[in-house]
C-alpha positions in Angstrom: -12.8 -11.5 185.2 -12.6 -15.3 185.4 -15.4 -17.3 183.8 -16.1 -18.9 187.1 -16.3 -15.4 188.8 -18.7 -14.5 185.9 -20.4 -17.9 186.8 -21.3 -17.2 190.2 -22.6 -13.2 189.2 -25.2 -14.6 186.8 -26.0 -17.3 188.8 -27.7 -14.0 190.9 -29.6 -12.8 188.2 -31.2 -16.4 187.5 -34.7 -16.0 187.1 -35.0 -12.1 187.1 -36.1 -10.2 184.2 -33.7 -8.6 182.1 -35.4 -5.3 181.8 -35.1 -5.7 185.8 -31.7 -5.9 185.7 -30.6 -3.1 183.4 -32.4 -0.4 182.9 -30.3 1.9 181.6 -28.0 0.4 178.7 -29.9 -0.2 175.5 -29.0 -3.3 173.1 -28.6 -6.8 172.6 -29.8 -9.3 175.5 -26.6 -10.1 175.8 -25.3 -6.6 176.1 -26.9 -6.1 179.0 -26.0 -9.0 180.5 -22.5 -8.5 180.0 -23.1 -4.4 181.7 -24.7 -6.1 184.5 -22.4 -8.0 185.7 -19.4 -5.7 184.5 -18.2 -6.7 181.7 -17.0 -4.7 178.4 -18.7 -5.1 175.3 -15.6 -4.2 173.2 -13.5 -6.3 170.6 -11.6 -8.6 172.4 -11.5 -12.0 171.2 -13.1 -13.7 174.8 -15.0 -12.3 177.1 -13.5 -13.7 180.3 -10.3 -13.6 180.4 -10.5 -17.5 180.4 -13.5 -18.0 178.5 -16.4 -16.6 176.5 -20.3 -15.7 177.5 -22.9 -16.9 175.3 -26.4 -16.4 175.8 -28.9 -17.4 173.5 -33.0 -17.8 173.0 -34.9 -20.1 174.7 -38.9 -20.7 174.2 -40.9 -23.3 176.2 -37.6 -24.5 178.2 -35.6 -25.6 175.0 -33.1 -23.6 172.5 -35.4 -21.9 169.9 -32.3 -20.9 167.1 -28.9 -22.0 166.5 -26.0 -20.1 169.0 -23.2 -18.0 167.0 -20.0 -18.7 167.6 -17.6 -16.4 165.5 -16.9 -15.0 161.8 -14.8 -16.3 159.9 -13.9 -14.4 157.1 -10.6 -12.9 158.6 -8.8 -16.9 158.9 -9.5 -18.0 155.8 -5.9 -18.5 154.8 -5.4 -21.3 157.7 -8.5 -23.3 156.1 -6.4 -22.9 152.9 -3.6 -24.4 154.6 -5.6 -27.1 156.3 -7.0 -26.0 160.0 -7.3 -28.7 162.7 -10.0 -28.1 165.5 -7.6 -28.1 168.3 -4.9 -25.1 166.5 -7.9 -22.8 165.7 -9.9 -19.8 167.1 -12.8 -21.8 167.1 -11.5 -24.0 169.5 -9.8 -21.1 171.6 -13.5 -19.8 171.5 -15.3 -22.5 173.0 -13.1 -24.5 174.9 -14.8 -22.8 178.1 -17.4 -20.6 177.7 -20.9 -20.0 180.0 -23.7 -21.0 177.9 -26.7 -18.2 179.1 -30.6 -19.6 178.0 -32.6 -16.0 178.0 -36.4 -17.1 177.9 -38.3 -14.8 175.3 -41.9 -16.2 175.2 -43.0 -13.5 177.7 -40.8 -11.3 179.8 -37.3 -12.3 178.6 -36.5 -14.0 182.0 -32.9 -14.9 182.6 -32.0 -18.7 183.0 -29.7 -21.0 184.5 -26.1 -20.6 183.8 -24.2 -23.4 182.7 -20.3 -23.9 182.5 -19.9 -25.9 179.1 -16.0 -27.1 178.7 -13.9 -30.0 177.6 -12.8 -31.0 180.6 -16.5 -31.4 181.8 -17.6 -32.8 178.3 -14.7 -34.6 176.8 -16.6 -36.9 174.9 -18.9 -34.1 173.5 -15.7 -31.9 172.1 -14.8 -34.8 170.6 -17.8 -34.6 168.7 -17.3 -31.0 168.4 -13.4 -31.7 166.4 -14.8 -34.1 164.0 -17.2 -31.6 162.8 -14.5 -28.6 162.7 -12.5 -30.3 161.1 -15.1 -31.8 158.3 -16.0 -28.2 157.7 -12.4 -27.3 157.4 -11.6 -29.8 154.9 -15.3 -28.8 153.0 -13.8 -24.9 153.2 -10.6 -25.9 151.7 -11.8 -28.3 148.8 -13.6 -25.3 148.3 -10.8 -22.4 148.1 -8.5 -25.0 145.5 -11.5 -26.1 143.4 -12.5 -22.4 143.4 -16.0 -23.3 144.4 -18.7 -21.2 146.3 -19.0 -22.3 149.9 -22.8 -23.3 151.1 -24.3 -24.2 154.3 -22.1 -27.2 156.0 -22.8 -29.1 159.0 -20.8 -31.7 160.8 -21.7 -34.8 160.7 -22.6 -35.2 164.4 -24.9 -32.0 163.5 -22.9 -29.7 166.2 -21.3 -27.9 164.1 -22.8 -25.9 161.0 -21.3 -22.7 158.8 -23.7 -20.0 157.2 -24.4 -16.9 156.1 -24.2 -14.0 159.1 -24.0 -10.6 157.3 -24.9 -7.6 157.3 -25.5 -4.8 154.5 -22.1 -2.3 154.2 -22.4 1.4 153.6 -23.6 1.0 149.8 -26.6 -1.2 150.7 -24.8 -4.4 149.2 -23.1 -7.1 151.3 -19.4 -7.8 151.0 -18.2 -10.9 149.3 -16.4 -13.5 151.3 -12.7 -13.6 149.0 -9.5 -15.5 149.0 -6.8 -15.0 146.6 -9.2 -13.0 144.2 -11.4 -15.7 144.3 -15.4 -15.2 145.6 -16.2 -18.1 147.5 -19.3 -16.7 149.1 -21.7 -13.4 147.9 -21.8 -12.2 152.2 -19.9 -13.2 154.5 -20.1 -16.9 157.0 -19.8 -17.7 160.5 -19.7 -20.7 162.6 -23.1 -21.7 164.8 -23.2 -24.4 167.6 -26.9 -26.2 166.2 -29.4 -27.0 168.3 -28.4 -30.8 168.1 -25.4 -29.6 170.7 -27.7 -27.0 172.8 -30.1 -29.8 173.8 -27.5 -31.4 175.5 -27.6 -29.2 178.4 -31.2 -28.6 178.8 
């Protein structure tokens, strides 16, 4: 499925409740979005087959948290190498994706679907680049200093990397390593901040 195609299935579903819309599958928000309007919640690394769906909470009409992009633990060899915004998965991620509010202060009412791309925001992924790719530089200072990576955002405030982990089988996170080094106790991922969200409210 195309992101367009995807576009024009939740632009039915605007407004409804989601516990209207799927009654049957249990899970995320998201998940249920995705098995309304046929897609697979499986590994792949988009899911449209030209884009990604992201859906995220919304109270009183604006973004209430910051929207997750992807983990990052499995590239962390390119960052050692030096990783530009427009070579990365990051970029391959969000280049076009459908940006979903979900309204939780009541009944977890479906919003308005928005197409969010470069060649509809050039000047925004611009934005979006300069803070990849201050993060990358921050992630590789890091892995040849042998430092432990913290909280970074961009400095157009887009952008941000932090902890998203969760416990492992012995009720301990796994450390984030690179060549034997630790650079974080759990692992990171990257998050669009709400600095970027408000631009489409």
């Amino acid at each position: 499925m195309l992101v367009e195609e995807g576009y024009l299935l939740l632009k039915k579903l605007e407004g409804k409740k989601i516990s209207d819309v799927d009654l049957v599958n249990k899970g995320s928000d998201g998940q249920k979005i995705m098995n309304a309007i046929g897609l697979k919640n499986d590994s792949s690394p988009l899911d449209f087959e030209d884009g990604d769906l992201k859906t995220n909470k919304h109270l009183n009409g604006k973004p209430a948290e910051t929207l997750w992009i992807s983990q990052m633990q499995n590239n962390l060899t390119e960052f050692e190498k030096g990783l530009d915004f427009y070579d990365s998965w990051i970029y391959k991620k969000i280049k076009q994706f459908i940006y979903l509010p979900i309204d939780k202060s009541g009944d977890h009412i479906i919003g308005k679907p928005q197409i969010i791309s470069e060649e509809k925001f050039p000047n925004l992924y611009k934005k979006l680049a300069i803070d990849f790719n201050h993060i990358s530089w921050e992630i590789k200072k890091s892995i040849h200093h042998k430092e432990t990576l913290h909280t970074i955002n961009g400095p157009n405030n887009y952008l941000q990397i932090r902890t998203k982990a969760g416990k492992n089988k012995y009720g301990s996170y796994t450390p984030m390593k690179i060549n034997g080094h630790q650079l974080k106790d759990k692992y990171m991922a990257f998050y669009f901040k709400k600095n970027f969200l408000n631009c489409f409210i």
